[in-house]
Legacy VTK file of the C-alpha trace (Angstrom):
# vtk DataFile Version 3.0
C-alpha trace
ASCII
DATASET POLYDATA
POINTS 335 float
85.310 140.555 131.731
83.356 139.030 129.227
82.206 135.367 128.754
83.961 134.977 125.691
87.171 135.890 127.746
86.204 134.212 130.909
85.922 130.919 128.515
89.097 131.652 126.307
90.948 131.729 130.364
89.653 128.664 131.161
90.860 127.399 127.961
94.029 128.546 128.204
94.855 127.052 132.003
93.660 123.892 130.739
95.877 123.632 128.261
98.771 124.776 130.034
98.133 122.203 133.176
97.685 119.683 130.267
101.481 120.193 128.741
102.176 120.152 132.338
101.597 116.750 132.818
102.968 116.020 129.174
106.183 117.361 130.961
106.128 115.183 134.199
105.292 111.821 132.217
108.152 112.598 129.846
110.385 113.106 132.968
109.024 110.308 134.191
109.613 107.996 131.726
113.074 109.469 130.848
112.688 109.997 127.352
110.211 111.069 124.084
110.017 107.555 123.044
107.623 106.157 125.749
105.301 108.939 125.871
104.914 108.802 121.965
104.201 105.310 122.547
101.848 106.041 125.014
100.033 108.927 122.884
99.604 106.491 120.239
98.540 103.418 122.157
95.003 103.939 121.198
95.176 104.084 117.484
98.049 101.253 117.494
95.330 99.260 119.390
92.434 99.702 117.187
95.137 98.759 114.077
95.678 95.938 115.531
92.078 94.872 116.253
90.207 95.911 112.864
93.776 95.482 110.641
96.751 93.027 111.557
94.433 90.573 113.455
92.203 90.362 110.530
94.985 90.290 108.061
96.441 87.062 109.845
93.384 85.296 110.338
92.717 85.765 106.903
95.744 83.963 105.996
95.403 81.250 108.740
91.801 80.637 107.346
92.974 80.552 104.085
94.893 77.250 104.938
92.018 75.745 105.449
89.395 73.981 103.016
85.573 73.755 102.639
82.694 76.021 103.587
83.100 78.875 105.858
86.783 78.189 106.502
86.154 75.371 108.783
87.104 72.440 106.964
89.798 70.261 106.422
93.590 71.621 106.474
95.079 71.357 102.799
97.644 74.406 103.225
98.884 75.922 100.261
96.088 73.933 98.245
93.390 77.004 98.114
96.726 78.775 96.642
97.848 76.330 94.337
93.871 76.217 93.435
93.638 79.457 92.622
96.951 80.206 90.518
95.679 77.068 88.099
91.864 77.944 88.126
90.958 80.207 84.732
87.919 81.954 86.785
90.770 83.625 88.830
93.183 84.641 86.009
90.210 85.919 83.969
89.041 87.816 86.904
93.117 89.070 87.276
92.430 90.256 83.632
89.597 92.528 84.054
91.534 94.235 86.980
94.528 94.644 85.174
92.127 96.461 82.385
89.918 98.427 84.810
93.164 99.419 86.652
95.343 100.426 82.650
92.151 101.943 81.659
91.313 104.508 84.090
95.020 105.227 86.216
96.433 107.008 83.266
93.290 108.696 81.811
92.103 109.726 84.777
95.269 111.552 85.490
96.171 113.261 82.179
92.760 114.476 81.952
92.355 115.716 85.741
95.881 117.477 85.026
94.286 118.789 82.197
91.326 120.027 83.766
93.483 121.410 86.689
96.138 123.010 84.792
93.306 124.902 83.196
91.639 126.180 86.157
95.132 127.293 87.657
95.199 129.752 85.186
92.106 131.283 85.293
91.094 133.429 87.797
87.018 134.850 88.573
84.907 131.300 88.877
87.602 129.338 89.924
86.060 128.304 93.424
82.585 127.988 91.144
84.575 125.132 88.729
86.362 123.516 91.626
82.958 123.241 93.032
81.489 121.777 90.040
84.436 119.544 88.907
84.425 117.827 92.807
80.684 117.391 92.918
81.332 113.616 91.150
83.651 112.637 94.089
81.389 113.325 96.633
78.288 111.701 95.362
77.447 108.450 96.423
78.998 105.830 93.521
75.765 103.832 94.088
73.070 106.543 93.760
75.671 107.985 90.500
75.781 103.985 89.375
71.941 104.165 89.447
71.911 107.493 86.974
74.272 105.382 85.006
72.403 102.534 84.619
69.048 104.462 83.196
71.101 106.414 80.873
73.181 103.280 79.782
69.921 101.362 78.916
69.342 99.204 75.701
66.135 99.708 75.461
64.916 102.778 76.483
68.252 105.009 77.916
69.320 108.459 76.492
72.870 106.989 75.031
70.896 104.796 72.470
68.506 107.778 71.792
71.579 109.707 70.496
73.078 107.163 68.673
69.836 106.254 66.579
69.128 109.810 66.272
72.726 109.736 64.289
71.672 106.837 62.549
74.185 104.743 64.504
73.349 101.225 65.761
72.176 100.991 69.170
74.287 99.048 71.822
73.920 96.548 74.704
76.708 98.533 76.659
76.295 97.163 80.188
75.006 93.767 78.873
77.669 93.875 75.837
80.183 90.852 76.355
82.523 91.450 73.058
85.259 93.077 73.019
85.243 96.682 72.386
88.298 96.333 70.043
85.969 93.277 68.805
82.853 95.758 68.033
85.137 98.604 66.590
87.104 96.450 64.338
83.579 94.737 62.932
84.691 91.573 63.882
87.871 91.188 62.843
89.506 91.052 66.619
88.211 88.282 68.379
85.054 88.726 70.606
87.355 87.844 73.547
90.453 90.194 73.054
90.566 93.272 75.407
87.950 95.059 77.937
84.490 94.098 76.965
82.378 97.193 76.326
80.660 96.762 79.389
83.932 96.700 81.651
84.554 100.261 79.370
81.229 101.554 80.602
82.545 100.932 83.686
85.886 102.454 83.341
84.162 105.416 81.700
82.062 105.774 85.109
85.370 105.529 87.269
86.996 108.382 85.254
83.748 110.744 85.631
83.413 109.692 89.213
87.063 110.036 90.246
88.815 112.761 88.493
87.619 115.298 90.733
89.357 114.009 94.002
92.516 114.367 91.625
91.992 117.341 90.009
91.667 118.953 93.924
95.080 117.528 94.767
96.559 118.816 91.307
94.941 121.772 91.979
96.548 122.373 95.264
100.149 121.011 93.942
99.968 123.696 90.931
98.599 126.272 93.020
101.950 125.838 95.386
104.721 126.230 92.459
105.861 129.797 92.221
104.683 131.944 89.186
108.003 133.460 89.017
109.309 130.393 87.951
106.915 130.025 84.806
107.805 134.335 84.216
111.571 133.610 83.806
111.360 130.573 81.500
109.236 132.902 79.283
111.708 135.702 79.574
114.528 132.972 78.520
112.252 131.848 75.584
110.381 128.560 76.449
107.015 128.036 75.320
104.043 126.511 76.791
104.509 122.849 76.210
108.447 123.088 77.938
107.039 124.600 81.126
104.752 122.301 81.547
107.369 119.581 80.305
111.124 121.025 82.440
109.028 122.955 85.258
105.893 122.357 85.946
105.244 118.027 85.633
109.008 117.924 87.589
107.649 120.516 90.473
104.719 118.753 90.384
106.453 114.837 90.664
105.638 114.767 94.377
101.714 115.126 94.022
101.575 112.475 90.345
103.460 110.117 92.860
101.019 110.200 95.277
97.941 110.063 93.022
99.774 106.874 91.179
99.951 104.675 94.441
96.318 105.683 95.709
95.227 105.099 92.108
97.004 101.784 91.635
95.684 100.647 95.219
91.793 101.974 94.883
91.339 100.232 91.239
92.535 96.839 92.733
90.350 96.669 95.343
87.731 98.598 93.094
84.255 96.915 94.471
81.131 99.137 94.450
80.780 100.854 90.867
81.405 97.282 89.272
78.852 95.653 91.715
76.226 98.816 91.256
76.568 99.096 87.528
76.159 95.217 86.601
73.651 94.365 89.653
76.030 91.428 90.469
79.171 92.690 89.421
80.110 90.397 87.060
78.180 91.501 84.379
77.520 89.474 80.944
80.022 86.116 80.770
81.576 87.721 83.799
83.520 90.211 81.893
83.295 92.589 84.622
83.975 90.058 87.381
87.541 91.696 88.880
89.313 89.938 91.664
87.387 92.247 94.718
84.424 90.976 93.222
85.505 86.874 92.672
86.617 87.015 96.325
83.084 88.247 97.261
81.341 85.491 95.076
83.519 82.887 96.879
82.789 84.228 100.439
79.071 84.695 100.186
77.692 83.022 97.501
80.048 79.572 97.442
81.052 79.726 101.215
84.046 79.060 100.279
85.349 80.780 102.828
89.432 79.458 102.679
89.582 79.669 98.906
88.203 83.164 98.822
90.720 84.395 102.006
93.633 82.635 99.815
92.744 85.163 96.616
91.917 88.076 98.945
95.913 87.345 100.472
97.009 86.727 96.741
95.552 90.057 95.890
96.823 92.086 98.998
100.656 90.559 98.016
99.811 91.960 94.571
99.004 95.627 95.742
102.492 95.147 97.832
104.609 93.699 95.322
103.594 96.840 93.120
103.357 99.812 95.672
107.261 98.460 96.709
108.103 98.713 92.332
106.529 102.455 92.581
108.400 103.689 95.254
111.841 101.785 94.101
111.439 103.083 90.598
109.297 106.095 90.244
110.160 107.058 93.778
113.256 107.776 92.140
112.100 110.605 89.832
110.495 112.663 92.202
111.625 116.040 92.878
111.011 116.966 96.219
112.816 120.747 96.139
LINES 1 336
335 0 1 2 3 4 5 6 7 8 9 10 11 12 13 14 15 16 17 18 19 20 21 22 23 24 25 26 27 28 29 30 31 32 33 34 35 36 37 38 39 40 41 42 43 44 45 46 47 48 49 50 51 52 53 54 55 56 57 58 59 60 61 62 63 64 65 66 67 68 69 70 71 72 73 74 75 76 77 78 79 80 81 82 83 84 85 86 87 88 89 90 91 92 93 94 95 96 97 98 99 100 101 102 103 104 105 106 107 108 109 110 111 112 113 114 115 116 117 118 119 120 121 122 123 124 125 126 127 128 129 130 131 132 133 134 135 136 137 138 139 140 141 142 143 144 145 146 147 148 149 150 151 152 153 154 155 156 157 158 159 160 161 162 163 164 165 166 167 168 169 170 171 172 173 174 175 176 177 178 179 180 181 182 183 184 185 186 187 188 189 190 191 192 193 194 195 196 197 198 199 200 201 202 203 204 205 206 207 208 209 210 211 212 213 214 215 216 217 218 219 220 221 222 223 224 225 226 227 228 229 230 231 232 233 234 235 236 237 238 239 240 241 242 243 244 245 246 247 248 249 250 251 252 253 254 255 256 257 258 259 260 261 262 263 264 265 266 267 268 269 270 271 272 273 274 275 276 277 278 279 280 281 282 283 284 285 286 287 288 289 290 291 292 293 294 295 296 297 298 299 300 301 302 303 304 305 306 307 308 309 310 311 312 313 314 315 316 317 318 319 320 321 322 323 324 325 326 327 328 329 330 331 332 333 334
């Protein structure tokens, strides 16, 4: 007998003796329930530790005034503070832009990209490859790259625009408006993302379209050809497969990537903070909510105002995952 084999035994009675005992404790306990319970005692422990315990202190310190939550009790005041305080709402603002900006591009364009490589067959893995590489790069060390080629004074994007004979731009130091700057002025300076917060949104939709493009990837790559075949056969053309077979087949997976996608860009942190150096880039245009509550916590040590808009913002992400599943959950075709 071999060593392989002699291992693969010993394997083998250890497992056995191992669903053994599964068998006894289940007896034991006289039912699935506790032993479930008991398998998943560990991770329920460390959720409580590093997730509901924080969660509630969070809340409990955010009825609390002064620096580093340890001041006088004023309740709901840090709420009622934030709700009437403009730094907060304009901060709400650019999330609700970052978040409109790059959800639905990033998916129609990952579908895009996805649908296309489903149908092609030699250099798929190669694409796949190259398409993910922008996922799995560090959004700092990618912000960096960013930042050089987003330059005023000496990056590549203002090369190409003078050598069109196109005015050079500011970009990550641009306040206005981008409706502002493509309008000539005639949309106030203050009306809609500020170029900067596009630059931004530009580098989320480069950065995360190839985590979605997998996932729609795999999702296509599970819906039977046959089905696509027939609906030729009966006449339809491209755009009604992709319309009456494919985006219904496919509702399960766009479902998914909405309430990831609506969770990750409010609570968006790092590319905002890497691209602007503070995150809140010129006149705070870029300043979301992730990065107000950081501002409050370690720059103000205001440590019971900034839990109170971290719990405002975590209600938020509830209030609309519960709308997604009551509304689009709805529409999603899971045969």
């Amino acid at each position: 007998m071999s060593a392989l084999e002699s291992i693969s035994r010993i394997f083998d009675n250890a497992l056995e003796r191992l669903d053994d005992a599964f068998d006894r404790v289940r007896h034991r306990v006289h039912g699935d329930g506790l032993l479930a319970t008991f398998l998943a005692g560990p991770a329920l422990v460390i959720l409580a530790v590093f997730g509901a315990f924080p969660l509630f202190y969070a809340v409990h310190m955010s009825l609390f005034g002064g620096k580093y939550g340890i001041g006088p009790y004023v309740g709901f005041g840090n709420y009622a503070e934030a709700l009437h305080s403009d730094a907060f709402w304009r901060s709400f603002s650019v999330t609700a832009y970052y978040a409109t900006g790059t959800i639905p591009t990033t998916m129609i364009l990952s579908f895009t990209v996805a649908y296309g490589l489903n149908r092609i067959v030699r250099g798929r893995g190669f694409f796949r490859t190259v398409y993910f590489l922008p996922y799995v790069t560090s959004a700092v060390a990618a912000a960096m790259i960013w930042r050089a080629l987003l330059n005023p004074q000496y990056g590549l994007a203002n090369m190409l625009l003078q050598s069109a004979r196109i005015a050079p731009q500011d970009w990550l130091l641009e306040p206005r408006g981008v409706l502002n700057l493509l309008t000539y002025g005639r949309i106030p300076a203050n009306t809609g993302p500020s170029l900067a917060l596009c630059c931004v949104i530009l580098f989320e939709i480069w950065h995360a379209s190839g985590f979605m493009i997998v996932i729609f990837l795999a999702g296509l790559t599970s819906i039977p050809r046959e089905l696509e075949e027939a609906a030729r056969i009966d006449g339809a053309n491209a755009f009604q497969i992709v319309r009456k077979i494919i985006l219904p087949l496919l509702s399960p997976t766009i479902f998914f990537l909405a309430i990831i996608s609506v969770i990750k860009a409010f609570q968006a942190f790092n590319n905002l903070y890497a691209l602007t150096g503070n995150g809140r880039g010129p006149v705070d245009t870029t300043q979301n909510v992730t990065v107000y509550i950081y501002a409050n916590f370690y720059e103000y040590q205001r440590w019971g105002y900034g839990a109170a808009v971290a719990t405002l913002l975590c209600l938020t992400i509830v209030t609309l995952t519960l709308i997604q599943w009551r509304w689009v959950g709805r529409r999603v075709h899971y045969e």
